[in-house]
C-alpha positions in Angstrom: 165.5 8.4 -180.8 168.6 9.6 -178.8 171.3 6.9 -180.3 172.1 9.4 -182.9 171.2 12.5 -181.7 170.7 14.5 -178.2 170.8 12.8 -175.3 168.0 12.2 -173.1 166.1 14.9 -171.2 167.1 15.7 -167.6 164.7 14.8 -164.7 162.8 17.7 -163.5 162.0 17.9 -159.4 158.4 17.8 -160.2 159.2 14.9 -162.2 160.9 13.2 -159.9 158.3 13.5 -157.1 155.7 12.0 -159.1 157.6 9.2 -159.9 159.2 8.9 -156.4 155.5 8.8 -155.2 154.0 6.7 -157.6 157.0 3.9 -157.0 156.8 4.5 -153.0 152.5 4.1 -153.2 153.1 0.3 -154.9 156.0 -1.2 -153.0 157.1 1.1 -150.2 160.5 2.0 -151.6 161.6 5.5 -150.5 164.2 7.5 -152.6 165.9 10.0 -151.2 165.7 13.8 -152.2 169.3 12.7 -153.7 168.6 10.1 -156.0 167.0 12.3 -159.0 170.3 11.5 -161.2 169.8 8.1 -160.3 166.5 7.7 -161.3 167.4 9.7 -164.5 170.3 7.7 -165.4 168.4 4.2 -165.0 165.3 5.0 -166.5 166.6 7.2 -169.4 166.7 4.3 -171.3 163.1 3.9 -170.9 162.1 6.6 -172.7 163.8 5.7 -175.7 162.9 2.3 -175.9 158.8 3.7 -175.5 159.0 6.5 -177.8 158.4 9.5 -175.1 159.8 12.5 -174.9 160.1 13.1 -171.3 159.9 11.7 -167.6 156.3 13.5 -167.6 155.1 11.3 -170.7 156.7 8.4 -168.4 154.8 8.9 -165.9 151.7 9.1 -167.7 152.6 5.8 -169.5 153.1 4.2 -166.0 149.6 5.6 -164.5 147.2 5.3 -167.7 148.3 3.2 -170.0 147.3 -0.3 -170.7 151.1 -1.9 -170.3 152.0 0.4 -167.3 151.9 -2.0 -164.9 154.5 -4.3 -167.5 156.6 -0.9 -167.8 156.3 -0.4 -164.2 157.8 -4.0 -163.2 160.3 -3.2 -166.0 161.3 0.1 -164.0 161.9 -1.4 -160.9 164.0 -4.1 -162.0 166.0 -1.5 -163.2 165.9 0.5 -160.0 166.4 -2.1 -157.2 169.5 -3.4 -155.7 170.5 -6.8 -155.4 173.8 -7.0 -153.5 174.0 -10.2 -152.0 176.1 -13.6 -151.9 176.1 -16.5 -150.2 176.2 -17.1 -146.5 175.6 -13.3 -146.0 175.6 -12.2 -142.6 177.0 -15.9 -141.1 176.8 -15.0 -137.5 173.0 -14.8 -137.8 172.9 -18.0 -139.9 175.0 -20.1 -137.9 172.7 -18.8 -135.1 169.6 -20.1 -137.2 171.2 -23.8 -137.8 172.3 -24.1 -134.4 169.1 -23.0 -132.3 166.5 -22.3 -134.5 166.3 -25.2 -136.8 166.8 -27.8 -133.7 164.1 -25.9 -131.7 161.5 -26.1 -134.9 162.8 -30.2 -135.7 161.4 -30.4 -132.4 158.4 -28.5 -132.1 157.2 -29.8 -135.8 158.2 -33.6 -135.3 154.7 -34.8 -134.8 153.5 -33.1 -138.6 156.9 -33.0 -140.3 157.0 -30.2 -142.0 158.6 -27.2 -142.3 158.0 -24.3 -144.0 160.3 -21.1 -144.5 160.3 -17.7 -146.4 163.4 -15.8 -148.1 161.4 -12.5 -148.4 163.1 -9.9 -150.4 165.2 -13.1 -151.8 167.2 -11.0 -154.3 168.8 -13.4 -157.0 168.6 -16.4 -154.6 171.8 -17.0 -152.8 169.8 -16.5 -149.3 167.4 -19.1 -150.3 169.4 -21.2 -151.1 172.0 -21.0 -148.0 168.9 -21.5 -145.9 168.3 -25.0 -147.8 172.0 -25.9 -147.2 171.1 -25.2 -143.6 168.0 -27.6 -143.5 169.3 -30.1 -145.4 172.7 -30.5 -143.4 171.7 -30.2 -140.1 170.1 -34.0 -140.7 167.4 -32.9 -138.6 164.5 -33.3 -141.0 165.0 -36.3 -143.7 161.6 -37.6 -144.6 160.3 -34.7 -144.2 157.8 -32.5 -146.0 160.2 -29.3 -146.7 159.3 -26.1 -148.5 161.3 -22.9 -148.9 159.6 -20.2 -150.5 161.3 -17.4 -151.6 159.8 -14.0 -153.2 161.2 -10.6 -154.8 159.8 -7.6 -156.5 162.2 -8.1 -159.4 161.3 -10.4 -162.6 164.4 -10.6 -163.0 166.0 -11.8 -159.4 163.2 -14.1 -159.7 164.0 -15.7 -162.8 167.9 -15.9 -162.0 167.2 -17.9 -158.1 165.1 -20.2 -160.6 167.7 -20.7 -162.1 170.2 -21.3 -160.0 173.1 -20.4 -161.9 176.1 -18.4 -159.9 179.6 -16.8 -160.7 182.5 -16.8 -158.5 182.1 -13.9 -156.4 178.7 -15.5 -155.1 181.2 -18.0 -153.2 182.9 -14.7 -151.8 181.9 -15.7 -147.7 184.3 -17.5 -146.6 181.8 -19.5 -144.3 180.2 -20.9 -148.1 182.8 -23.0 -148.2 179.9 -26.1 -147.8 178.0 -24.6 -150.6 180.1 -26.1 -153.4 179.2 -29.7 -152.5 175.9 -28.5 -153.5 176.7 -26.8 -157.0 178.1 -28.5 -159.8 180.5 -26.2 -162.2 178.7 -26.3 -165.8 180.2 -23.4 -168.5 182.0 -21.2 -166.2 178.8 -21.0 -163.7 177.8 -23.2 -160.6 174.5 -24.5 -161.2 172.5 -25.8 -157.8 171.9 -29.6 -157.6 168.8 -31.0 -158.5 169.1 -32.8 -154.7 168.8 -29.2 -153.4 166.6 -27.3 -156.1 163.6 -29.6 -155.2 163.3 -27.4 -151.7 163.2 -24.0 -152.9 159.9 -22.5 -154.7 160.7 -19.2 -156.0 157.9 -16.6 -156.8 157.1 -12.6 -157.6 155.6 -10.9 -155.1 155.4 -7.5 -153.7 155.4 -7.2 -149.4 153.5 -4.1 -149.3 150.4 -5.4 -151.5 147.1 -6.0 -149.9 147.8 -9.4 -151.0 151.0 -9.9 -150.2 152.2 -13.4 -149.6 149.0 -14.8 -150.7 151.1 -17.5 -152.2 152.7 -18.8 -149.0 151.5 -21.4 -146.8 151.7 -20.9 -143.0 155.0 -20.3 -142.3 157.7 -21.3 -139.3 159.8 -18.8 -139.9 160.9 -15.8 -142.2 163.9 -14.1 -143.2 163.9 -10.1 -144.2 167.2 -8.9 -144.3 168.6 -5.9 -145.6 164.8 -4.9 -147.7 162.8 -3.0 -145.5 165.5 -0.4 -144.6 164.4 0.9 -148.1 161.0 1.1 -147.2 158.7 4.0 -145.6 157.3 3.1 -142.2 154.0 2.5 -143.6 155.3 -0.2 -146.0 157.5 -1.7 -143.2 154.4 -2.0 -141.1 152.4 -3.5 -143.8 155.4 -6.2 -144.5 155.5 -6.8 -140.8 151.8 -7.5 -141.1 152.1 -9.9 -143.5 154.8 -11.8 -141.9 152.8 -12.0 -138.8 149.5 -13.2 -140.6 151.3 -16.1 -142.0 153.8 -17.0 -139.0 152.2 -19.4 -136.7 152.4 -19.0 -133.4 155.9 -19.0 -131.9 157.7 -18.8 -135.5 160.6 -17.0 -135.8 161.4 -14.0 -138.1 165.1 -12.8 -138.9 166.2 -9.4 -139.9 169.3 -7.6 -140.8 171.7 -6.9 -138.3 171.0 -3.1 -138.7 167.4 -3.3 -138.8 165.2 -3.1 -135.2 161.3 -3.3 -134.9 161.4 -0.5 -132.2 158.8 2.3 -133.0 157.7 -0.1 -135.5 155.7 -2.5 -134.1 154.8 -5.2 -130.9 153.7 -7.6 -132.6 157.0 -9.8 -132.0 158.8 -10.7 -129.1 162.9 -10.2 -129.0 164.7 -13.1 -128.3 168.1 -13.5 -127.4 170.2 -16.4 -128.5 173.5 -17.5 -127.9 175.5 -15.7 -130.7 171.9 -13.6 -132.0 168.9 -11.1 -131.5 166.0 -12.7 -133.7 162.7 -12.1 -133.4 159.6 -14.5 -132.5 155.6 -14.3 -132.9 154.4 -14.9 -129.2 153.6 -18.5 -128.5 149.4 -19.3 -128.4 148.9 -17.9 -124.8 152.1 -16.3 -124.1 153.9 -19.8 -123.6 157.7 -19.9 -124.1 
Protein backbone atom coordinates (compact mmCIF):
# COMPACT_ATOMS: atom_id res chain seq x y z
CA UNK A 1 0.00 0.00 0.00
CA UNK A 2 2.63 2.62 1.04
CA UNK A 3 5.85 0.92 -0.87
CA UNK A 4 4.96 3.11 -3.79
CA UNK A 5 3.07 5.75 -2.65
CA UNK A 6 2.51 7.95 0.73
CA UNK A 7 3.93 7.00 3.60
CA UNK A 8 2.21 5.75 6.49
CA UNK A 9 -0.33 7.81 8.55
CA UNK A 10 1.00 9.55 11.76
CA UNK A 11 -0.07 8.36 15.21
CA UNK A 12 -2.79 10.47 16.65
CA UNK A 13 -2.70 11.13 20.77
CA UNK A 14 -5.99 9.48 20.94
CA UNK A 15 -4.49 6.76 19.06
CA UNK A 16 -1.80 6.31 20.95
CA UNK A 17 -3.64 6.11 24.35
CA UNK A 18 -5.69 3.35 23.19
CA UNK A 19 -2.95 1.44 22.20
CA UNK A 20 -0.74 2.38 25.11
CA UNK A 21 -3.72 1.11 27.22
CA UNK A 22 -4.63 -1.84 25.49
CA UNK A 23 -0.71 -3.01 25.58
CA UNK A 24 -0.23 -1.85 29.42
CA UNK A 25 -3.95 -3.98 30.36
CA UNK A 26 -2.11 -7.43 28.89
CA UNK A 27 1.39 -7.27 30.05
CA UNK A 28 2.01 -4.24 32.25
CA UNK A 29 4.35 -2.34 29.96
CA UNK A 30 4.07 1.44 30.45
CA UNK A 31 4.99 3.83 27.55
CA UNK A 32 5.75 7.02 28.23
CA UNK A 33 3.72 10.19 27.02
CA UNK A 34 7.09 10.35 24.69
CA UNK A 35 7.10 7.32 22.96
CA UNK A 36 4.14 8.09 20.33
CA UNK A 37 6.96 8.22 17.39
CA UNK A 38 8.14 5.10 18.64
CA UNK A 39 5.19 3.26 18.59
CA UNK A 40 4.45 4.87 15.08
CA UNK A 41 7.69 4.02 13.68
CA UNK A 42 7.55 0.22 14.77
CA UNK A 43 4.17 -0.55 14.10
CA UNK A 44 3.85 1.42 10.77
CA UNK A 45 4.75 -1.49 9.14
CA UNK A 46 1.84 -3.22 10.52
CA UNK A 47 -0.52 -1.53 8.88
CA UNK A 48 0.65 -2.18 5.63
CA UNK A 49 1.33 -5.64 5.98
CA UNK A 50 -2.85 -5.96 7.29
CA UNK A 51 -4.28 -3.71 4.83
CA UNK A 52 -5.52 -0.79 7.31
CA UNK A 53 -5.54 2.49 6.93
CA UNK A 54 -4.79 3.82 10.23
CA UNK A 55 -3.64 3.15 13.91
CA UNK A 56 -7.58 3.33 14.78
CA UNK A 57 -8.29 0.34 12.24
CA UNK A 58 -5.19 -1.17 14.31
CA UNK A 59 -6.59 -1.10 17.14
CA UNK A 60 -9.76 -2.41 16.19
CA UNK A 61 -7.94 -5.33 14.49
CA UNK A 62 -6.14 -5.97 17.87
CA UNK A 63 -9.45 -5.81 20.15
CA UNK A 64 -12.09 -7.56 17.71
CA UNK A 65 -10.71 -9.42 15.38
CA UNK A 66 -10.23 -13.18 15.32
CA UNK A 67 -6.21 -13.02 14.81
CA UNK A 68 -5.74 -10.10 17.24
CA UNK A 69 -4.25 -11.83 19.79
CA UNK A 70 -1.50 -13.36 16.80
CA UNK A 71 -1.23 -9.51 15.60
CA UNK A 72 -0.98 -8.51 19.13
CA UNK A 73 2.11 -11.00 19.97
CA UNK A 74 3.40 -9.82 16.55
CA UNK A 75 3.29 -6.06 18.02
CA UNK A 76 5.11 -6.65 20.95
CA UNK A 77 7.87 -8.45 19.52
CA UNK A 78 8.26 -5.49 17.62
CA UNK A 79 7.96 -3.15 20.57
CA UNK A 80 10.11 -4.77 23.33
CA UNK A 81 13.73 -4.45 24.06
CA UNK A 82 16.13 -7.14 24.40
CA UNK A 83 19.48 -5.66 25.34
CA UNK A 84 21.31 -8.16 27.05
CA UNK A 85 24.66 -10.41 26.80
CA UNK A 86 26.29 -12.70 28.67
CA UNK A 87 27.35 -12.50 32.29
CA UNK A 88 25.28 -9.21 32.55
CA UNK A 89 25.51 -7.67 35.79
CA UNK A 90 28.63 -10.17 37.12
CA UNK A 91 28.82 -8.74 40.63
CA UNK A 92 25.35 -10.04 41.28
CA UNK A 93 26.19 -13.44 39.54
CA UNK A 94 29.40 -14.13 41.09
CA UNK A 95 27.38 -13.34 44.27
CA UNK A 96 24.67 -16.08 43.17
CA UNK A 97 27.61 -18.91 42.45
CA UNK A 98 29.35 -18.11 45.51
CA UNK A 99 26.53 -17.96 48.26
CA UNK A 100 23.44 -18.80 46.78
CA UNK A 101 24.09 -21.85 44.86
CA UNK A 102 26.24 -23.49 47.96
CA UNK A 103 23.47 -22.48 50.35
CA UNK A 104 20.62 -24.25 48.07
CA UNK A 105 23.32 -27.59 47.28
CA UNK A 106 22.93 -27.71 50.84
CA UNK A 107 19.48 -27.15 51.73
CA UNK A 108 18.19 -29.45 48.60
CA UNK A 109 20.81 -32.40 49.09
CA UNK A 110 18.38 -34.78 50.64
CA UNK A 111 15.80 -34.35 47.18
CA UNK A 112 18.39 -33.28 44.62
CA UNK A 113 16.87 -31.01 42.76
CA UNK A 114 17.04 -27.74 41.75
CA UNK A 115 14.91 -25.63 40.03
CA UNK A 116 15.43 -22.00 38.69
CA UNK A 117 13.62 -19.32 36.60
CA UNK A 118 15.21 -16.63 33.97
CA UNK A 119 11.95 -14.57 33.94
CA UNK A 120 11.95 -11.86 31.39
CA UNK A 121 14.88 -14.23 29.79
CA UNK A 122 15.24 -11.98 26.68
CA UNK A 123 17.08 -14.01 23.77
CA UNK A 124 18.72 -16.36 26.39
CA UNK A 125 22.15 -15.31 27.36
CA UNK A 126 20.86 -14.95 31.20
CA UNK A 127 19.61 -18.46 31.11
CA UNK A 128 22.17 -19.72 29.93
CA UNK A 129 24.95 -17.99 32.24
CA UNK A 130 22.96 -19.24 35.14
CA UNK A 131 23.47 -22.97 33.72
CA UNK A 132 27.20 -22.24 33.39
CA UNK A 133 26.84 -21.30 37.04
CA UNK A 134 25.24 -24.61 38.17
CA UNK A 135 27.02 -26.76 36.15
CA UNK A 136 30.63 -25.43 37.28
CA UNK A 137 30.25 -24.88 40.68
CA UNK A 138 30.39 -29.10 40.78
CA UNK A 139 27.97 -28.71 43.50
CA UNK A 140 25.10 -30.73 41.91
CA UNK A 141 26.24 -33.72 39.50
CA UNK A 142 23.55 -36.34 39.56
CA UNK A 143 21.29 -34.24 40.13
CA UNK A 144 17.80 -33.52 38.87
CA UNK A 145 18.43 -29.83 37.32
CA UNK A 146 15.89 -27.62 35.55
CA UNK A 147 16.24 -24.03 34.36
CA UNK A 148 13.20 -22.60 33.04
CA UNK A 149 13.30 -19.57 31.27
CA UNK A 150 10.16 -17.37 29.93
CA UNK A 151 9.69 -14.08 27.68
CA UNK A 152 6.83 -12.22 26.24
CA UNK A 153 8.53 -12.24 22.85
CA UNK A 154 8.04 -15.25 20.19
CA UNK A 155 10.81 -14.36 18.99
CA UNK A 156 13.41 -14.17 22.13
CA UNK A 157 11.85 -17.31 22.75
CA UNK A 158 12.59 -19.02 19.71
CA UNK A 159 16.30 -17.53 19.42
CA UNK A 160 17.34 -18.87 23.59
CA UNK A 161 16.01 -22.25 21.90
CA UNK A 162 18.12 -22.00 19.81
CA UNK A 163 21.12 -21.15 21.23
CA UNK A 164 22.84 -19.50 18.52
CA UNK A 165 25.02 -16.26 19.48
CA UNK A 166 27.32 -13.53 17.67
CA UNK A 167 30.32 -11.97 19.06
CA UNK A 168 29.17 -9.15 20.96
CA UNK A 169 27.06 -11.64 23.25
CA UNK A 170 30.70 -12.61 24.57
CA UNK A 171 31.18 -8.70 25.19
CA UNK A 172 31.58 -9.24 29.49
CA UNK A 173 34.61 -9.70 30.04
CA UNK A 174 33.73 -12.10 33.05
CA UNK A 175 32.16 -14.66 29.95
CA UNK A 176 35.29 -15.52 29.35
CA UNK A 177 34.11 -19.41 30.74
CA UNK A 178 31.24 -19.31 28.47
CA UNK A 179 33.19 -20.35 25.34
CA UNK A 180 34.11 -23.85 26.72
CA UNK A 181 30.48 -24.25 26.51
CA UNK A 182 29.77 -23.03 22.80
CA UNK A 183 31.11 -24.53 19.89
CA UNK A 184 31.79 -21.93 16.78
CA UNK A 185 29.43 -23.39 13.82
CA UNK A 186 29.03 -20.64 10.54
CA UNK A 187 30.19 -17.57 12.15
CA UNK A 188 27.71 -18.20 15.39
CA UNK A 189 28.43 -19.94 18.79
CA UNK A 190 25.93 -22.53 19.16
CA UNK A 191 25.49 -23.89 23.09
CA UNK A 192 26.56 -27.52 23.75
CA UNK A 193 24.26 -30.17 23.83
CA UNK A 194 26.06 -30.97 27.53
CA UNK A 195 24.59 -27.60 28.61
CA UNK A 196 21.21 -27.27 26.44
CA UNK A 197 19.75 -30.29 28.27
CA UNK A 198 19.28 -27.87 31.49
CA UNK A 199 17.51 -25.03 30.08
CA UNK A 200 13.58 -25.25 29.08
CA UNK A 201 12.61 -22.24 27.41
CA UNK A 202 8.91 -21.17 27.15
CA UNK A 203 6.31 -17.98 26.30
CA UNK A 204 4.79 -16.59 28.91
CA UNK A 205 3.43 -13.34 30.09
CA UNK A 206 4.19 -12.30 34.22
CA UNK A 207 1.19 -10.21 34.55
CA UNK A 208 -1.36 -13.02 33.29
CA UNK A 209 -3.69 -14.52 35.78
CA UNK A 210 -1.82 -17.55 34.82
CA UNK A 211 1.33 -16.60 34.77
CA UNK A 212 3.96 -19.16 35.32
CA UNK A 213 1.56 -21.92 35.19
CA UNK A 214 4.19 -23.78 33.50
CA UNK A 215 6.89 -23.72 36.18
CA UNK A 216 7.35 -26.11 38.85
CA UNK A 217 8.06 -24.92 42.40
CA UNK A 218 10.88 -22.95 42.18
CA UNK A 219 14.35 -22.19 44.40
CA UNK A 220 15.02 -19.26 43.05
CA UNK A 221 14.16 -16.54 40.36
CA UNK A 222 15.95 -14.01 38.45
CA UNK A 223 13.97 -10.63 37.16
CA UNK A 224 16.35 -8.26 36.10
CA UNK A 225 16.04 -5.24 34.26
CA UNK A 226 11.91 -6.18 33.14
CA UNK A 227 9.75 -4.90 35.58
CA UNK A 228 11.23 -1.25 35.56
CA UNK A 229 8.96 -1.24 32.35
CA UNK A 230 6.02 -2.18 34.15
CA UNK A 231 3.15 -0.23 36.01
CA UNK A 232 2.97 -0.91 39.78
CA UNK A 233 0.05 -3.01 39.30
CA UNK A 234 1.87 -5.32 36.92
CA UNK A 235 5.00 -5.35 39.16
CA UNK A 236 2.85 -6.43 42.00
CA UNK A 237 1.11 -9.08 39.99
CA UNK A 238 4.77 -10.51 38.75
CA UNK A 239 5.91 -10.31 42.32
CA UNK A 240 2.89 -12.45 43.17
CA UNK A 241 3.66 -14.88 40.88
CA UNK A 242 7.16 -15.32 41.87
CA UNK A 243 6.15 -15.62 45.45
CA UNK A 244 3.41 -18.38 44.63
CA UNK A 245 5.89 -20.54 43.12
CA UNK A 246 9.09 -19.79 45.36
CA UNK A 247 9.17 -22.22 48.25
CA UNK A 248 9.85 -21.17 51.33
CA UNK A 249 13.34 -19.52 51.82
CA UNK A 250 14.04 -19.25 47.90
CA UNK A 251 15.77 -16.55 46.67
CA UNK A 252 14.68 -13.96 44.03
CA UNK A 253 17.30 -11.64 42.14
CA UNK A 254 16.67 -8.28 40.62
CA UNK A 255 18.38 -5.67 38.76
CA UNK A 256 20.79 -3.59 40.50
CA UNK A 257 18.40 -0.48 40.01
CA UNK A 258 15.28 -2.07 40.85
CA UNK A 259 14.09 -2.13 44.91
CA UNK A 260 10.76 -3.73 46.24
CA UNK A 261 10.24 -0.72 48.57
CA UNK A 262 6.58 0.60 48.29
CA UNK A 263 6.09 -2.39 46.30
CA UNK A 264 5.63 -5.10 48.42
CA UNK A 265 6.66 -7.33 51.96
CA UNK A 266 6.37 -10.25 50.75
CA UNK A 267 10.33 -10.80 50.71
CA UNK A 268 12.91 -10.33 53.00
CA UNK A 269 16.30 -8.28 52.02
CA UNK A 270 19.23 -10.10 52.44
CA UNK A 271 22.66 -8.91 52.50
CA UNK A 272 25.48 -10.89 51.06
CA UNK A 273 28.99 -10.54 50.90
CA UNK A 274 29.37 -8.65 47.56
CA UNK A 275 25.08 -8.38 47.05
CA UNK A 276 21.46 -7.20 48.15
CA UNK A 277 19.06 -10.19 46.87
CA UNK A 278 16.05 -10.90 47.97
CA UNK A 279 14.46 -14.08 49.93
CA UNK A 280 10.78 -15.61 50.56
CA UNK A 281 10.75 -15.94 54.46
CA UNK A 282 11.69 -19.30 55.61
CA UNK A 283 8.39 -21.62 56.87
CA UNK A 284 8.08 -19.99 60.40
CA UNK A 285 10.39 -17.16 60.05
CA UNK A 286 13.56 -19.49 60.34
CA UNK A 287 16.87 -18.13 58.92
Amino acid sequence: MWSHGPPPPAMTEEQFRLLRELIQAHCGIAFREDHRRLLERRLGPRLEALGLRDFSAYHRHLRFDPRGGAELAEALDLLTTNETYFFREARQLRAFADEILPALAASLAPERRLRILSAGCSTGEEAWTIAVLVRDSGLFTGWDVEIAACDLSRRCVAQGRAGSYGEHAFRAPESAPMRRWFHLRGGKWVVDDGLRQLVRFHRDNLVAPDALAAVPPLDAVFCRNVMIYFDLEARRRALRAFHAKLRAGGWLLLGHSESLINVTADFELVQLRADLVYRKPAAGGAP
